[in-house]
N, C-alpha and C positions, 0 to 999 in steps of 0.2 A: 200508815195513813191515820189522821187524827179524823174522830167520827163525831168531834165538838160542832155543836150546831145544824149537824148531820138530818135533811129528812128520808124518814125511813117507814115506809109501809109492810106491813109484818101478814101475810096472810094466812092465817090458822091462828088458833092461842093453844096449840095442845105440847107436848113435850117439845119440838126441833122450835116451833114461834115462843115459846117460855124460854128456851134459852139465850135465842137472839137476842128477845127481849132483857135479859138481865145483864147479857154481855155488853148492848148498844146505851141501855140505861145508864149503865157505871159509866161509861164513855161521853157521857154529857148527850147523845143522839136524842133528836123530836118522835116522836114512835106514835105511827097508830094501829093498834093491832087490829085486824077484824073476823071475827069468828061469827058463824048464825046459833051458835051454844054461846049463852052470856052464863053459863057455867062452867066453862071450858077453865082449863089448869091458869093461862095467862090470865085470865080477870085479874086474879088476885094477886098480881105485882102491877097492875098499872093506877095510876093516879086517880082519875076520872072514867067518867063513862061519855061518852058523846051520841049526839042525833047526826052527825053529819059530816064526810070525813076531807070534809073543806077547810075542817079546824086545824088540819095539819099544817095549815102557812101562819096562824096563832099562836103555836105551842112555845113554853121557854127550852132552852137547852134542858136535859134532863129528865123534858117533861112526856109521860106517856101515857097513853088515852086508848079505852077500850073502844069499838062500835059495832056493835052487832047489827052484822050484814053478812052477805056475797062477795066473796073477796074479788072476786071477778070484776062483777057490777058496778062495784066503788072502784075497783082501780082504773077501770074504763071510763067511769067520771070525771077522775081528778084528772087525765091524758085527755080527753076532749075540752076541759076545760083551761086545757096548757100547762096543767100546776104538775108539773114534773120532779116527782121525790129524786132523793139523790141514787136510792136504792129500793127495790121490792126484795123481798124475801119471803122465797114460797114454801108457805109450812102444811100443806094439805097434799093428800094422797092421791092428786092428777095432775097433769103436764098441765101446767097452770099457763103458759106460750100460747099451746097446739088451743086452749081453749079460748082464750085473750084474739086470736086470731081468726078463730070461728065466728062468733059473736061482731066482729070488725068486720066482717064479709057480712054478717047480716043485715048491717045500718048500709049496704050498697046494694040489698036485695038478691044477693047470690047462696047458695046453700052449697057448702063442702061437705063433702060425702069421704071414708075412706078409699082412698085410693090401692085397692088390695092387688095389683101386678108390679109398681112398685117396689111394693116393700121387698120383695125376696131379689129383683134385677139390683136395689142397693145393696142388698146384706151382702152378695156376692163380691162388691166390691171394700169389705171391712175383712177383718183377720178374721177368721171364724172364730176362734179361740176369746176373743173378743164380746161376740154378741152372748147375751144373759136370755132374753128373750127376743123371738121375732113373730111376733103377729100378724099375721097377712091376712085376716079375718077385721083387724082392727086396725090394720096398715102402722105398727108399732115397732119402731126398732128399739132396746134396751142394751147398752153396752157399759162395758166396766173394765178396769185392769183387774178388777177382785171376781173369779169366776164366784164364789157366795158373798155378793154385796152385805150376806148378815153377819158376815163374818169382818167388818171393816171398824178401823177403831173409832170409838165416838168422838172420839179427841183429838183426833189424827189433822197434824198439819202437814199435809203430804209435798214428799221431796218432789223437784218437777222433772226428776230422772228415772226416779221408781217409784214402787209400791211400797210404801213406809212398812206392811204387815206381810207381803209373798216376796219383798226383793225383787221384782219383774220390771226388767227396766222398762220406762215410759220412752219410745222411739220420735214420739209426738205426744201434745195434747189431746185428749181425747176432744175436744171441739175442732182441733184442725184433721184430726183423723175425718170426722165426720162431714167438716166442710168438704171436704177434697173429694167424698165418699157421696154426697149430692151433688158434686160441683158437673153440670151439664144434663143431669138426669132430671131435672126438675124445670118447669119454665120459673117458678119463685120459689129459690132457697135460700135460707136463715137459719143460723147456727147462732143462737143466743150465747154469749157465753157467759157463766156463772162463776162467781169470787168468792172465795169463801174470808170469811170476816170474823171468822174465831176460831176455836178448837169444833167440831161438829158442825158447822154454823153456814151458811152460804148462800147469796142472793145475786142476782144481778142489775145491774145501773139500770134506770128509770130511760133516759135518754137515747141507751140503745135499745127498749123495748119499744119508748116511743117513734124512733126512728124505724125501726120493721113495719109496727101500725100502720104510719101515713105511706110509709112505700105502697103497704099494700092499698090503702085508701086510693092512692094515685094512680094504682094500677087499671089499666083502659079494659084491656082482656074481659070477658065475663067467663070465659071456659078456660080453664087454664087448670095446672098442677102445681102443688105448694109440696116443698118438705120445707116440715118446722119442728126445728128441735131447742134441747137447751143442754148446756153442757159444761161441764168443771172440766179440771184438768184429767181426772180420774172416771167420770162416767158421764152417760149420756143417757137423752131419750130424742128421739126425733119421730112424728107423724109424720106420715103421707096423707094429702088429702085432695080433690078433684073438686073442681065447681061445676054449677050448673045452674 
């Protein structure tokens, strides 16, 4: 895929959003990265600093722009305001989805709560050997082909038959493992799926996130159950969560 003219929203700027960012920069990509540290490792490869992250339909090829924010909050901006990047790429340390999807229930006055009976009637139906962590406290499934995800190469462009570092054939994607794996147990299930676009590197399309958002926007229900996960070929996370 050529990433020339590419827009791309980067959220984090710490090591995984600094290397997007240098892989999508050489590729000619628009980039805004947004961090709430404007000393975060990314600052210091992007061009500019910005107030506003509306400037992403201004940018040249090439060009990339700091703005210190909530990656959340800005990206739920620019999707209500229609301006649909061609990619997000989530470089921060929570199901950046399950959260995008909370906050989008809020603007309908609904509150989602974990759904903790859930989690464990899903995990039953995933390979055990499969799940990393299961949380039913926080309604959290964590899955991976790599039982120590720290042990995964940073580099790694992974075969879609196996495990490039255990040799464990892949039977499936690990997003269609987990479609299949909410498919009926939820009244709204969503399986993001995520691309990786370098060596370490991986985000998913702008369009299919905003496509989940307005589902859910559209949805009549006030009480209802959500699984929402996001998922590469090789691992996963999916929430359970309940409204009310």
């Amino acid at each position: 895929m050529s990433w020339q003219g590419k827009d791309v929203v980067i959220l984090g700027g710490g090591n995984f959003g600094t290397r997007a960012l240098e892989f999508l920069k050489e590729k000619g990509s628009r980039i805004v990265v947004i961090d709430p540290y404007p000393e975060c490792k990314a600052k210091s490869f992007v061009d500019n600093e910005v107030g506003d992250v509306m400037v992403l339909e201004r940018l040249e090829n090439g060009e990339a722009v700091f703005l210190k924010g909530d990656g959340v909050d800005e990206a739920l901006k620019l999707l209500k305001n229609s301006i649909i990047p061609h990619m997000f790429v989530p470089a921060i340390p929570v199901h950046t989805t399950a959260i995008l999807v909370i906050e989008t229930l809020k603007t309908k006055g609904l509150e989602a709560k974990p759904f903790e009976e859930k989690t464990k009637e899903v995990a039953s139906r995933i390979p055990e050997d499969l799940i990393i962590t299961m949380d039913e406290k926080n309604a959290i499934i964590v899955t991976s082909f790599m039982q120590d995800p720290q042990g995964c190469d940073p580099n790694c462009l992974p075969p879609p038959d196996h495990c490039r570092v255990t040799k464990r054939p892949k039977p499936a994607p690990m997003f269609g493992i987990l479609r299949e794996a909410i498919d009926g147990q939820v009244d709204f299930g969503r399986i993001l799926e995520s691309e990786q676009i370098g060596s370490g590197v991986g985000g998913y399309y702008g369009q299919d996130l905003y496509q989940i958002l307005e589902d859910l926007k559209n949805e009549k229900r006030k009480e209802f159950s959500i699984g929402i996960g996001t998922s590469c070929t090789c691992h996963g996370v999916v929430n359970f969560l309940k409204t009310s």
